[in-house]
Z-matrix of the N, CA and C atoms (Angstrom, degrees):
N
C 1 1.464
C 2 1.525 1 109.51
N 3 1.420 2 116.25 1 133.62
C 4 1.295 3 117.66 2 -174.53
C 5 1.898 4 110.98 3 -93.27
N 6 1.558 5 102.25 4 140.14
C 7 1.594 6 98.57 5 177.48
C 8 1.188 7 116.91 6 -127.72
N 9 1.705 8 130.84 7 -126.09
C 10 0.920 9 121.83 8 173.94
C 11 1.641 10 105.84 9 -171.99
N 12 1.337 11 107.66 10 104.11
C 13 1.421 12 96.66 11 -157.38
C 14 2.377 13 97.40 12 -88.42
N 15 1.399 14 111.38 13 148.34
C 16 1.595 15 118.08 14 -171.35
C 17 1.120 16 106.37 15 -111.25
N 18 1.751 17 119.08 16 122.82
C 19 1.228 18 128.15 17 143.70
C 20 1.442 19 124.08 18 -65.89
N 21 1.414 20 121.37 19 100.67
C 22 1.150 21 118.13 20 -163.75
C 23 1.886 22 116.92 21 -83.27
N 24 1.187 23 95.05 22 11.57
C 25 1.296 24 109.87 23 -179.60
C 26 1.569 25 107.69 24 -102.36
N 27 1.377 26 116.98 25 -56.33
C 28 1.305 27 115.04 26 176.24
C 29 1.611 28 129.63 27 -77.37
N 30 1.715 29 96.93 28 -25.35
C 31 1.284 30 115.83 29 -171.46
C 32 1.234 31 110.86 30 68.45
N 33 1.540 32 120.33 31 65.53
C 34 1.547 33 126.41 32 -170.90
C 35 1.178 34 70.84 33 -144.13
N 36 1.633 35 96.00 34 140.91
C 37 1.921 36 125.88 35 147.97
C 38 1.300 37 109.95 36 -104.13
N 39 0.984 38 115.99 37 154.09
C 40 1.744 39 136.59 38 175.06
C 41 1.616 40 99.14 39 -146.78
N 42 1.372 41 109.22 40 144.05
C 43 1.786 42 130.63 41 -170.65
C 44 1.458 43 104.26 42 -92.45
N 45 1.600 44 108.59 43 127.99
C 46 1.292 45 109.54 44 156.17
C 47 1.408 46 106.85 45 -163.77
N 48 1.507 47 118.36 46 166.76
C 49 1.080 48 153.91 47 173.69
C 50 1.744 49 126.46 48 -28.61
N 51 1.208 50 129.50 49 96.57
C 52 1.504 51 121.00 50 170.83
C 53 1.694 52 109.74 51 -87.28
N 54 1.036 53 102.52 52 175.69
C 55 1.743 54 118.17 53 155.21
C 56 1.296 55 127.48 54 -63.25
N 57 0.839 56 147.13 55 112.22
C 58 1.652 57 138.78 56 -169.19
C 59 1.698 58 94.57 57 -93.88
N 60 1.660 59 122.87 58 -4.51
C 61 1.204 60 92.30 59 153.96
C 62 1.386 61 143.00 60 -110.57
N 63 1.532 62 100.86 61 39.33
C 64 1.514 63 109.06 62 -149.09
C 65 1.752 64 91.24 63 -134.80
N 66 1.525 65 102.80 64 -33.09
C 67 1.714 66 112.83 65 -158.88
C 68 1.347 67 106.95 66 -100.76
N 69 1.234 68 90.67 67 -40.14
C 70 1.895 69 97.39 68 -173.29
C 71 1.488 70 120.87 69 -100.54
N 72 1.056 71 118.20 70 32.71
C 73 1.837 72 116.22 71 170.35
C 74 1.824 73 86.14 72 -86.34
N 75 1.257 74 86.88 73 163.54
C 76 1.207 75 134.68 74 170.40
C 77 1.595 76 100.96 75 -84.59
N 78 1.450 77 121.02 76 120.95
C 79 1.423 78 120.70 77 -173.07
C 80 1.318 79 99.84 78 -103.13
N 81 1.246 80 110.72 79 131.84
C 82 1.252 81 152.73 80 163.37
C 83 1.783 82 120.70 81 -83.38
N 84 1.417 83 102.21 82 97.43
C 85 1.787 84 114.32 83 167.10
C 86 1.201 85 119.14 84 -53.55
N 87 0.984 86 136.28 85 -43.40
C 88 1.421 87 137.03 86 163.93
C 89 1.630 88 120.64 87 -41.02
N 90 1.851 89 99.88 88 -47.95
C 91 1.516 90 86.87 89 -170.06
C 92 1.352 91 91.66 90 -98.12
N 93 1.199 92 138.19 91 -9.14
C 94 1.495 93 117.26 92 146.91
C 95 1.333 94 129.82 93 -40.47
N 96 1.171 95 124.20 94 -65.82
C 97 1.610 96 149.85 95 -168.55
C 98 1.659 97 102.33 96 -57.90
N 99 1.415 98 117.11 97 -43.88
C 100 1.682 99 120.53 98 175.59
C 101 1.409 100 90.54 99 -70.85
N 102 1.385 101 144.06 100 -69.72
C 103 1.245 102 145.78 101 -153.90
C 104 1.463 103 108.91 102 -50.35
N 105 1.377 104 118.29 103 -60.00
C 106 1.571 105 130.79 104 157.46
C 107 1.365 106 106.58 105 -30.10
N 108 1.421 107 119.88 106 -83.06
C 109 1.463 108 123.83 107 -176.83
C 110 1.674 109 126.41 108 -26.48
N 111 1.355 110 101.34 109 -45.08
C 112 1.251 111 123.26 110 173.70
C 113 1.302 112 123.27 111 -62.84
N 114 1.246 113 124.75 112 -40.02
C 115 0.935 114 146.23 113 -171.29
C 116 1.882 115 114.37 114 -84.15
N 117 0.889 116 98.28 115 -43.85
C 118 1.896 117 124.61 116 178.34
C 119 1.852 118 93.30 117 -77.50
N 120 1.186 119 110.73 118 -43.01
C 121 1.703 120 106.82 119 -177.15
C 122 1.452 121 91.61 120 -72.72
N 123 1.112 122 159.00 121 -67.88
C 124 1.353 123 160.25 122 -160.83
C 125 1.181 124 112.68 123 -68.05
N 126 1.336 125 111.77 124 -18.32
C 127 1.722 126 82.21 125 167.45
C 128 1.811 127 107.32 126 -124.66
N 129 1.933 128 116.38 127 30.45
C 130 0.788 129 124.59 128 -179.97
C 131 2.303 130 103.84 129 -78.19
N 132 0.936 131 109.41 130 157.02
C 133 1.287 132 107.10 131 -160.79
C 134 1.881 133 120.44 132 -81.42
N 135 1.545 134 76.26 133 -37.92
C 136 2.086 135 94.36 134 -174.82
C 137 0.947 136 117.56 135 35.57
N 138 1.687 137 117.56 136 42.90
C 139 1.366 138 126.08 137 160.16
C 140 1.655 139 137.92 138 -68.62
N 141 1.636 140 100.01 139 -21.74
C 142 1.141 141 124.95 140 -175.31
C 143 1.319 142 114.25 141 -53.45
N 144 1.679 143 126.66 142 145.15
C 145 1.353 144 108.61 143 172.29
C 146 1.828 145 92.91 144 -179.91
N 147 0.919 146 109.50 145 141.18
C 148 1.713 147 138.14 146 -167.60
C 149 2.108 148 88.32 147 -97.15
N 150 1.709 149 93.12 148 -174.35
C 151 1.414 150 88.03 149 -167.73
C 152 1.747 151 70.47 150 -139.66
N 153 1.576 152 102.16 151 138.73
C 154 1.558 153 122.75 152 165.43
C 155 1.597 154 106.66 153 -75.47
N 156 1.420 155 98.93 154 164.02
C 157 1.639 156 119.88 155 -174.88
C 158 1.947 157 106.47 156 -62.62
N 159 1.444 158 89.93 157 -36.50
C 160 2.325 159 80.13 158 169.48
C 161 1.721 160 104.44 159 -81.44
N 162 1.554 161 131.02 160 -3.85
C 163 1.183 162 116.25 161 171.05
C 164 1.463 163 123.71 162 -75.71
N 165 1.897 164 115.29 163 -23.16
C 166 1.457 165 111.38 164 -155.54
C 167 1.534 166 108.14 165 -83.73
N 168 1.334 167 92.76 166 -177.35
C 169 1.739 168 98.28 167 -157.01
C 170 1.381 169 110.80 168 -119.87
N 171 1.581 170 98.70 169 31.68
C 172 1.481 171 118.69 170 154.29
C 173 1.539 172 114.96 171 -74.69
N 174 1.313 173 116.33 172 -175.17
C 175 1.406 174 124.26 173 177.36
C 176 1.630 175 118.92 174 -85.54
N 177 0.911 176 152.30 175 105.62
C 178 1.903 177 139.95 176 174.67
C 179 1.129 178 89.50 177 -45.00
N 180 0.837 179 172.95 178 -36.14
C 181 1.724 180 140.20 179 -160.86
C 182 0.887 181 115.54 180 -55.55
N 183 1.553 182 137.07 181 172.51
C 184 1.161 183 157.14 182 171.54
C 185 2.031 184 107.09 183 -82.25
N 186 1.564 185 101.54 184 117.04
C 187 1.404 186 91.53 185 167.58
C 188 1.033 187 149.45 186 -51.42
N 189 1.243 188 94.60 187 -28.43
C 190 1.982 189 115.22 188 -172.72
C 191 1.166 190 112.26 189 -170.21
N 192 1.232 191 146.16 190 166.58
C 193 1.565 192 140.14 191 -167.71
C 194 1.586 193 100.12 192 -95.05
N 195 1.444 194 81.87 193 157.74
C 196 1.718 195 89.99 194 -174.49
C 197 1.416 196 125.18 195 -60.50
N 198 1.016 197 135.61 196 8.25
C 199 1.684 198 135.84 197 -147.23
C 200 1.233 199 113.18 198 175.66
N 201 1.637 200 124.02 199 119.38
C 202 1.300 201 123.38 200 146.74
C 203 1.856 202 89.61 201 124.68
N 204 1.409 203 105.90 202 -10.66
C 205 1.703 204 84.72 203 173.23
C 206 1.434 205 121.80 204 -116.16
N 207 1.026 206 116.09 205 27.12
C 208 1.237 207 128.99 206 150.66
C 209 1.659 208 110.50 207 88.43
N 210 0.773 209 108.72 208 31.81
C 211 1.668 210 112.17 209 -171.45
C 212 1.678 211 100.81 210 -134.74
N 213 1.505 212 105.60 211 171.44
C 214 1.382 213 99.55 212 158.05
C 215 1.821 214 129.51 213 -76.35
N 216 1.244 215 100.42 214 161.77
C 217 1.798 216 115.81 215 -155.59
C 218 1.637 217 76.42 216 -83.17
N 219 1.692 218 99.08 217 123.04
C 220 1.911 219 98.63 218 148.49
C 221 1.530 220 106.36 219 -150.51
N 222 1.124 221 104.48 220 174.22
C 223 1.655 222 104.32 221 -178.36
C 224 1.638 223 97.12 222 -102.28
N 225 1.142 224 106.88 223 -124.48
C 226 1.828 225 112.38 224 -166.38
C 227 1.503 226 129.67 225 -71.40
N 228 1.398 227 157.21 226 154.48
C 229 1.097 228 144.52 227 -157.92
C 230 1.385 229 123.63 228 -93.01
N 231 1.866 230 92.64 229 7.17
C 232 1.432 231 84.96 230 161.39
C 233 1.372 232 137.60 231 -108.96
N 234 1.507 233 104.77 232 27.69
C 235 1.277 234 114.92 233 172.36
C 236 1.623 235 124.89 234 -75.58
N 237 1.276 236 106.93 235 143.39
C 238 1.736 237 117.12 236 -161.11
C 239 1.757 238 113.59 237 -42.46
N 240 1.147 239 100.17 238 -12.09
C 241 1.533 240 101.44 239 -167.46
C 242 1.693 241 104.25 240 -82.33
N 243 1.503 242 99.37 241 -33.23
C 244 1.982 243 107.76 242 -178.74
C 245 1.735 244 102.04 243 -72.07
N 246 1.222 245 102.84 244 171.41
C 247 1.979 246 129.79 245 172.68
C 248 1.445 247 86.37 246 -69.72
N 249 1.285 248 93.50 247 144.75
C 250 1.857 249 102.62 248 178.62
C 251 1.573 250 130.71 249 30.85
N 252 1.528 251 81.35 250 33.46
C 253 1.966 252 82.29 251 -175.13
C 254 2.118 253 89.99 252 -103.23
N 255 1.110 254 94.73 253 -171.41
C 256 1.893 255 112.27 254 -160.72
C 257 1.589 256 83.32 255 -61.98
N 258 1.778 257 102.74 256 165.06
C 259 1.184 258 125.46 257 167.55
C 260 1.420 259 118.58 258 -105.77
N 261 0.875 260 126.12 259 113.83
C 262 1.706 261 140.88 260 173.91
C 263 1.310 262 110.39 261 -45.61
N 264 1.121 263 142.56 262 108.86
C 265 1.812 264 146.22 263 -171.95
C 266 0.791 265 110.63 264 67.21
N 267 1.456 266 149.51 265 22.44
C 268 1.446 267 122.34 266 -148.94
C 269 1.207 268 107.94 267 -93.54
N 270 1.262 269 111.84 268 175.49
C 271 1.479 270 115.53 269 -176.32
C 272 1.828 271 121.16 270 -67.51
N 273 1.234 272 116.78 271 131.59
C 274 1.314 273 121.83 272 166.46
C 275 1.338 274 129.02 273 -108.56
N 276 1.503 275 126.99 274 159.73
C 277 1.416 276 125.21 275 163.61
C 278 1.913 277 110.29 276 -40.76
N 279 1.195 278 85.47 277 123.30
C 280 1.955 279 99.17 278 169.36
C 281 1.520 280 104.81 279 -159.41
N 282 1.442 281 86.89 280 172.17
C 283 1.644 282 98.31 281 171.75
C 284 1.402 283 124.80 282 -112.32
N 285 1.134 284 114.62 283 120.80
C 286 1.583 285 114.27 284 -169.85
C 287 1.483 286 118.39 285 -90.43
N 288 1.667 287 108.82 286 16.52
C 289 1.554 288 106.07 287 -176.16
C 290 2.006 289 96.23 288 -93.02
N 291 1.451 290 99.56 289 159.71
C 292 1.332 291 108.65 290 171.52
C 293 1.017 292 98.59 291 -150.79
N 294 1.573 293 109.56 292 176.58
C 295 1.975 294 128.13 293 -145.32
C 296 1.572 295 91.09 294 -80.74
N 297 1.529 296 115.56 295 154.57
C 298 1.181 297 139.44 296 128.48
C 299 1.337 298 126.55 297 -162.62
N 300 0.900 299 96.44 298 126.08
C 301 1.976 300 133.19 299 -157.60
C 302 1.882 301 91.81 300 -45.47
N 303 1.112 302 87.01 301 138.48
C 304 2.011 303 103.16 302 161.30
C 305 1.259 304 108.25 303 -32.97
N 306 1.125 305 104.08 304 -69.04
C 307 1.980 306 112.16 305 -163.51
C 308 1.178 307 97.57 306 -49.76
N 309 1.790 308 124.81 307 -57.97
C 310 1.569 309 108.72 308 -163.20
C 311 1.735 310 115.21 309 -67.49
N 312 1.270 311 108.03 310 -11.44
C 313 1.762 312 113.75 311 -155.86
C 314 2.161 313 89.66 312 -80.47
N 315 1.415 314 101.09 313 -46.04
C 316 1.097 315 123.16 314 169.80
C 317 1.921 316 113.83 315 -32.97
N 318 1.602 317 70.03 316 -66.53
C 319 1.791 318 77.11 317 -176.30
C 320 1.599 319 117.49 318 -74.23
N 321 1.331 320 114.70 319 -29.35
C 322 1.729 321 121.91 320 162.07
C 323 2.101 322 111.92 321 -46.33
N 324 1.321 323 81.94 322 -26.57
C 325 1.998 324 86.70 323 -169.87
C 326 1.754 325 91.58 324 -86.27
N 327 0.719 326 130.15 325 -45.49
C 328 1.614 327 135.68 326 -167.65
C 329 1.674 328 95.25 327 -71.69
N 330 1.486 329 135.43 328 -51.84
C 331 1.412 330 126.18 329 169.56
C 332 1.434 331 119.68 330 -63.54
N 333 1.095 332 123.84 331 -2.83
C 334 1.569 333 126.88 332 -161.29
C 335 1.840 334 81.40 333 -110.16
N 336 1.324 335 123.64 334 -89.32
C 337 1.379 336 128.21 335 157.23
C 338 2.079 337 105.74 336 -1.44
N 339 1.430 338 93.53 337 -78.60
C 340 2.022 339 79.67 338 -172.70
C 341 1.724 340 110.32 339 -66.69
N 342 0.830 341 122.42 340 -17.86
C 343 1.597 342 141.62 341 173.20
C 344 1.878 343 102.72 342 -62.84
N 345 1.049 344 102.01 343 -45.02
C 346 1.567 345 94.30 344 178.25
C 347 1.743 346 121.68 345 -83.78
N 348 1.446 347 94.01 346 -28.01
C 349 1.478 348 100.17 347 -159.77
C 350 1.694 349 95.03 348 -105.72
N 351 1.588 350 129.96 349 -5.97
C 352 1.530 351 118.59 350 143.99
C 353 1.483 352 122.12 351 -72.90
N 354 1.254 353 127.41 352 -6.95
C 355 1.748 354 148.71 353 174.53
C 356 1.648 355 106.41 354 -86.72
N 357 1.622 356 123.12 355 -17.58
C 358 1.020 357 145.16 356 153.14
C 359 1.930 358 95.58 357 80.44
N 360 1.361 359 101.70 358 30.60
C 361 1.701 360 124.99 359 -179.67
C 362 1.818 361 91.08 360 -85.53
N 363 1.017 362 133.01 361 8.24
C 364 1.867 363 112.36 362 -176.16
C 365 1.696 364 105.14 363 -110.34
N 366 1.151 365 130.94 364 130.26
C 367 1.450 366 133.60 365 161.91
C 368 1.535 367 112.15 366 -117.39
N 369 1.205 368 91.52 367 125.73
C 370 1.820 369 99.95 368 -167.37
C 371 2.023 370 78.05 369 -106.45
N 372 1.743 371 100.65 370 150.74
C 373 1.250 372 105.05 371 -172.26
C 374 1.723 373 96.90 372 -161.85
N 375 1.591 374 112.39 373 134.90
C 376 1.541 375 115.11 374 -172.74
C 377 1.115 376 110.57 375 -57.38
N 378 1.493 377 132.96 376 -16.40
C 379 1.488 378 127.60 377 163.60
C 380 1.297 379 106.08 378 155.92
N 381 1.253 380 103.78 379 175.18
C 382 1.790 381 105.48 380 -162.80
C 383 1.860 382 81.96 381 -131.23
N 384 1.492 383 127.16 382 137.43
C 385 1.133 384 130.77 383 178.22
C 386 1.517 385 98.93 384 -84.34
N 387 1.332 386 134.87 385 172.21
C 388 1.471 387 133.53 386 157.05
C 389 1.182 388 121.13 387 -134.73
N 390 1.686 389 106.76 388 40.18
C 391 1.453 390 120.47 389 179.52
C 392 1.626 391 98.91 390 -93.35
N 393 1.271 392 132.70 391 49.49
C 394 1.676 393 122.72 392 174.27
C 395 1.066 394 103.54 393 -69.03
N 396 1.708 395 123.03 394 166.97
C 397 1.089 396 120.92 395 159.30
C 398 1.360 397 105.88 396 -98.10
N 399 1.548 398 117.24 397 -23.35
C 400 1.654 399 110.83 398 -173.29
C 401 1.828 400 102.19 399 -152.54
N 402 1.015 401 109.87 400 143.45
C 403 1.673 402 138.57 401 176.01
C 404 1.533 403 82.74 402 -22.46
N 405 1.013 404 118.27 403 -74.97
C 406 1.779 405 122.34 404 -155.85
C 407 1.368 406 115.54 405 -49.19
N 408 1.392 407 114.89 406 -30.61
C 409 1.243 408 122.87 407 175.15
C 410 1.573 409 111.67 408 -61.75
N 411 1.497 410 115.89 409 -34.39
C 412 1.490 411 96.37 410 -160.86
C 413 1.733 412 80.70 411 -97.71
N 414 1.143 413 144.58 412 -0.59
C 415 1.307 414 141.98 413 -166.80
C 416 1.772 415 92.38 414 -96.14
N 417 1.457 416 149.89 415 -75.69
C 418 1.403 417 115.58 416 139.05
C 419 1.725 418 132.11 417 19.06
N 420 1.285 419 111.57 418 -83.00
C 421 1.373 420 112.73 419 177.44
C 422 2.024 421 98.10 420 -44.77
N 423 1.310 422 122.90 421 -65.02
C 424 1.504 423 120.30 422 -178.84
C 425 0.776 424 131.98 423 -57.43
N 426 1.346 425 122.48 424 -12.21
C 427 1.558 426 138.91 425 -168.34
C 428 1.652 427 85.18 426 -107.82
N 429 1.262 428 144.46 427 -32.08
C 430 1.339 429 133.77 428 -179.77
C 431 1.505 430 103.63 429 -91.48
N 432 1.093 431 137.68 430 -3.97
C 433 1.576 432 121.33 431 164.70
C 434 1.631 433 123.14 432 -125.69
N 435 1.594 434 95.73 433 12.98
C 436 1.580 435 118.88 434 165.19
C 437 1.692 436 104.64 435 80.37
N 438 1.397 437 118.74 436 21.93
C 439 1.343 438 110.75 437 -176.11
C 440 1.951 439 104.88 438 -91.52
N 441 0.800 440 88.80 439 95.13
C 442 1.761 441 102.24 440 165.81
C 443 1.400 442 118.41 441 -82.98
N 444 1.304 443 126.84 442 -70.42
C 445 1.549 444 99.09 443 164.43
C 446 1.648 445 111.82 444 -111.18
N 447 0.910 446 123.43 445 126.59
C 448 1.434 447 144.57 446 159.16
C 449 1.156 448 156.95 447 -115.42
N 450 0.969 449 159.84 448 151.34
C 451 1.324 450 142.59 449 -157.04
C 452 2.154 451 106.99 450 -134.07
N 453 0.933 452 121.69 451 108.30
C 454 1.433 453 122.10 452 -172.48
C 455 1.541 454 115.10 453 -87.72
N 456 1.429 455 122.89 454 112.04
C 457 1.099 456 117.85 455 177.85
C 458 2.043 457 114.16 456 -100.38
N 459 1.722 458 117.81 457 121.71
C 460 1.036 459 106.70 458 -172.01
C 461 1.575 460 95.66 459 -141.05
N 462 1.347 461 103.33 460 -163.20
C 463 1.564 462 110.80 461 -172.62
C 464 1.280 463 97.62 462 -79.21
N 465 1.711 464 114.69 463 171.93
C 466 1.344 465 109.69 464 -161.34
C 467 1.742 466 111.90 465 -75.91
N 468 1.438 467 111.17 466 -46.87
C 469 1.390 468 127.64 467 159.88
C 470 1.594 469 119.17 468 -1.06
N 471 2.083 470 94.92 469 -79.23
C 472 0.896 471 114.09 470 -175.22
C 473 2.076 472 123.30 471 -68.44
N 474 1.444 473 77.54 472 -22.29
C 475 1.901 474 87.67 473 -172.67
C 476 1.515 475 106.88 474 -81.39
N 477 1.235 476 115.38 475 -7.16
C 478 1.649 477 114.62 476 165.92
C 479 1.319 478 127.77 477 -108.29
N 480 1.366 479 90.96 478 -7.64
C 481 1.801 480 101.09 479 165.67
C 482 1.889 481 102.58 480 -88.53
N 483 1.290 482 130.42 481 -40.22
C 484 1.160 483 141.23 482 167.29
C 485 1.424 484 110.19 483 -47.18
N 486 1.494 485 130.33 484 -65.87
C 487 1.288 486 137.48 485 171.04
C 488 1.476 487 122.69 486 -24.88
N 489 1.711 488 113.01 487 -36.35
C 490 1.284 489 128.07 488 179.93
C 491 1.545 490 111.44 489 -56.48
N 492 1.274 491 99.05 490 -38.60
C 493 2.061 492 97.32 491 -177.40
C 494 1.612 493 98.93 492 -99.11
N 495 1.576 494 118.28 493 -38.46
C 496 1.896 495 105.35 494 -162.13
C 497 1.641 496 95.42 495 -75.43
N 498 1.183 497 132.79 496 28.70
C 499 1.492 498 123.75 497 171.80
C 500 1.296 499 113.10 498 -95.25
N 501 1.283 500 103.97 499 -33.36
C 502 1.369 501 104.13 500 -173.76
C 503 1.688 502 96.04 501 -81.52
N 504 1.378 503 127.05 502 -15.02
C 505 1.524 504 116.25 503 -175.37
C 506 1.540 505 114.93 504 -71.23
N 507 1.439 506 136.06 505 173.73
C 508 1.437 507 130.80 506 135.21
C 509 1.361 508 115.30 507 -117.15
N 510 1.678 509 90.26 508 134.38
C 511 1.316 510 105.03 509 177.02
C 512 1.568 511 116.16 510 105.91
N 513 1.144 512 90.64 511 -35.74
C 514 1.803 513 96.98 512 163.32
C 515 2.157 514 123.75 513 -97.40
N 516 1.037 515 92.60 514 112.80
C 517 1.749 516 91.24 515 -172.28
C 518 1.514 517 90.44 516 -121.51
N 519 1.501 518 114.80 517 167.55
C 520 1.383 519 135.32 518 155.86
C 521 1.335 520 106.31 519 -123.73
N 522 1.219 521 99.36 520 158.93
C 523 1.604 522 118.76 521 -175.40
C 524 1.736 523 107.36 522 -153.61
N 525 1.613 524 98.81 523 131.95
C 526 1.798 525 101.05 524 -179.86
C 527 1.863 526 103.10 525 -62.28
N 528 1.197 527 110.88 526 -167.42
C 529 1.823 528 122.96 527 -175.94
C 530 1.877 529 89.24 528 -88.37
N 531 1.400 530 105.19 529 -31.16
C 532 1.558 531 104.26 530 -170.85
C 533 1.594 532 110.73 531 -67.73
N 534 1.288 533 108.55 532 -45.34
C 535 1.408 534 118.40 533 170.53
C 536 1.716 535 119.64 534 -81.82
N 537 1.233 536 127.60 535 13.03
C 538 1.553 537 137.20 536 160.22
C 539 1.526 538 112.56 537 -24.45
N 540 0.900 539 153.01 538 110.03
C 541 1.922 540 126.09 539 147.01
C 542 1.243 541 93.95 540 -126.22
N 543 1.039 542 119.70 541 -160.76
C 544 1.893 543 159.17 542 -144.28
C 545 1.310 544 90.00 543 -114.71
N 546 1.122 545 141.33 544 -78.31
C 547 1.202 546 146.81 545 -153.68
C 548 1.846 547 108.66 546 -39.90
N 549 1.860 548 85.51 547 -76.76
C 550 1.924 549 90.24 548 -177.06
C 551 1.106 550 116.62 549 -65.69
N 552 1.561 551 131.88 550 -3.90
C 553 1.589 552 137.31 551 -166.53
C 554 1.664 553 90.36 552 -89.59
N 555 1.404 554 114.42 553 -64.98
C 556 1.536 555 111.29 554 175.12
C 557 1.874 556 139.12 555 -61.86
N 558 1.339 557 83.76 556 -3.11
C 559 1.935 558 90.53 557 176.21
C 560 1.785 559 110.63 558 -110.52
N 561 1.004 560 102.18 559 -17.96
C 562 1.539 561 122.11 560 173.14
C 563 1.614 562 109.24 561 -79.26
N 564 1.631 563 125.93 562 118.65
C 565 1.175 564 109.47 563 -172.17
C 566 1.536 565 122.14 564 -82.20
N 567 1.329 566 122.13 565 -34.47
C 568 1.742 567 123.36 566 156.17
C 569 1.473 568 103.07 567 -111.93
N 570 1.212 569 99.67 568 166.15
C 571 1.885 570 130.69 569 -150.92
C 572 1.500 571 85.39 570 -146.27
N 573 1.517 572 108.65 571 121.44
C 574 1.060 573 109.79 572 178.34
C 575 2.125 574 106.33 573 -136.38
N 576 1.441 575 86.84 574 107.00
C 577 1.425 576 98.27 575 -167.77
C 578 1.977 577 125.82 576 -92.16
N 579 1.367 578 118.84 577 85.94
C 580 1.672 579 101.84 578 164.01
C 581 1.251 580 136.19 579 -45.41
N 582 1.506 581 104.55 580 162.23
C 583 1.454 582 120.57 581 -148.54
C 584 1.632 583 94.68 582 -75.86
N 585 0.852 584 122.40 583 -55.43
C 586 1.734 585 123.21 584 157.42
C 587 1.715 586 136.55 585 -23.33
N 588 1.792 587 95.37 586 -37.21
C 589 1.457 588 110.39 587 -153.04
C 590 1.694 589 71.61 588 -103.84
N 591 1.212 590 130.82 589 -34.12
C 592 1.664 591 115.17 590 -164.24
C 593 1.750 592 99.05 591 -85.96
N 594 1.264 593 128.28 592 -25.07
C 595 1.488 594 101.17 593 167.41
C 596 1.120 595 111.66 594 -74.60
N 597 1.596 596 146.12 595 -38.09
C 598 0.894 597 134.01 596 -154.36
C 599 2.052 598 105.91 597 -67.18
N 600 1.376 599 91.29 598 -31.37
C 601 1.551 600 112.59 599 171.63
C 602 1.043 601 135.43 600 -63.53
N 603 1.455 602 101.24 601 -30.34
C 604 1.740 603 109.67 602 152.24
C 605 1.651 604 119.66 603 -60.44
N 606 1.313 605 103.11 604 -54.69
C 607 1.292 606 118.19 605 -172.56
C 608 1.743 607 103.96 606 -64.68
N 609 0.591 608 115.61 607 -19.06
C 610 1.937 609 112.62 608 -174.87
C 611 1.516 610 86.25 609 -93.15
N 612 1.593 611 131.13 610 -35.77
C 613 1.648 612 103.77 611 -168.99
C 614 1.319 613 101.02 612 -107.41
N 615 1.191 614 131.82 613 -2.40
C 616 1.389 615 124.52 614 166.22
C 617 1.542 616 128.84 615 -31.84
């Protein structure tokens, strides 16, 4: 597959070569939508949790004896039926992540990837330096190639020296090739990938 890799300094393109098995599938919603799911379940918290009828901080005893006073029969006041007595099912701490295998997570990153760059949302670029002296400077560079929200994928080095100014931005994040998924590639409207960060990117989905 032919691209076009950007000097963002000179504003020169020069032609070269993608993967046709990484760029050119045909994207598939499905294995998006599981990949997402997965992803949103895992980092959902399932901290939540109520307190059962042996947790409350009533007394266990029995309120009143079973028979002869004319009311209904119950034992202690912390049963679900009283004010501040236990909750019946209630929700507890759990984990709401479940399995999906390497290969498919793999193949979810490769549909998300040809999914962006048939939307003609991908800019491959010889590299972005991260010697700024100030936020505005690299906000300039975005404001000159119209990228408002984006997401920058680079080597790890460089993507944590970068991180230092796009934090304070919105809408613009970087992320190393190690930290890649489906998720921030698809909510981010251009993906803007170095010449560095895309071999290493080949080589991890190969």
């Amino acid at each position: 597959m032919k691209a076009e890799l950007l000097n963002i300094t000179t504003g020169k393109v020069k032609p070269f070569s993608l993967s046709d098995g990484i760029f050119s599938l045909e994207p598939r919603k499905d294995i998006l939508n599981r990949v997402v799911r997965w992803q949103l379940a895992k980092r959902q918290q399932g901290s939540h949790s109520v307190k059962t009828r042996s947790e409350g901080s009533y007394s266990k005893s029995k309120i009143y004896r079973q028979k002869g006073t004319g009311g209904a029969r119950h034992g202690d006041r912390n049963a679900p039926i009283f004010r501040k007595g236990g909750v019946y099912k209630g929700p507890k701490p759990r984990d709401h992540g479940h399995d999906l295998n390497k290969k498919f997570r793999k193949l979810g990153l490769k549909h998300a990837l040809s999914s962006k760059i048939s939307a003609g949302k991908i800019v491959f670029i010889e590299g972005l330096k991260s010697n700024f002296e100030k936020t505005k400077d690299l906000v300039k560079i975005f404001d000159l190639y119209g990228w408002h929200n984006l997401l920058i994928i680079d080597d790890q080095e460089n993507a944590r020296n970068l991180a230092r100014f796009t934090k304070r931005l919105s809408n613009r994040d970087v992320l190393s090739v190690n930290g890649v998924n489906v998720y921030d590639i698809l909510r981010k409207e251009h993906l803007v990938i170095t010449s560095t960060a895309l071999k290493q990117l080949e080589e991890r989905l190969r």
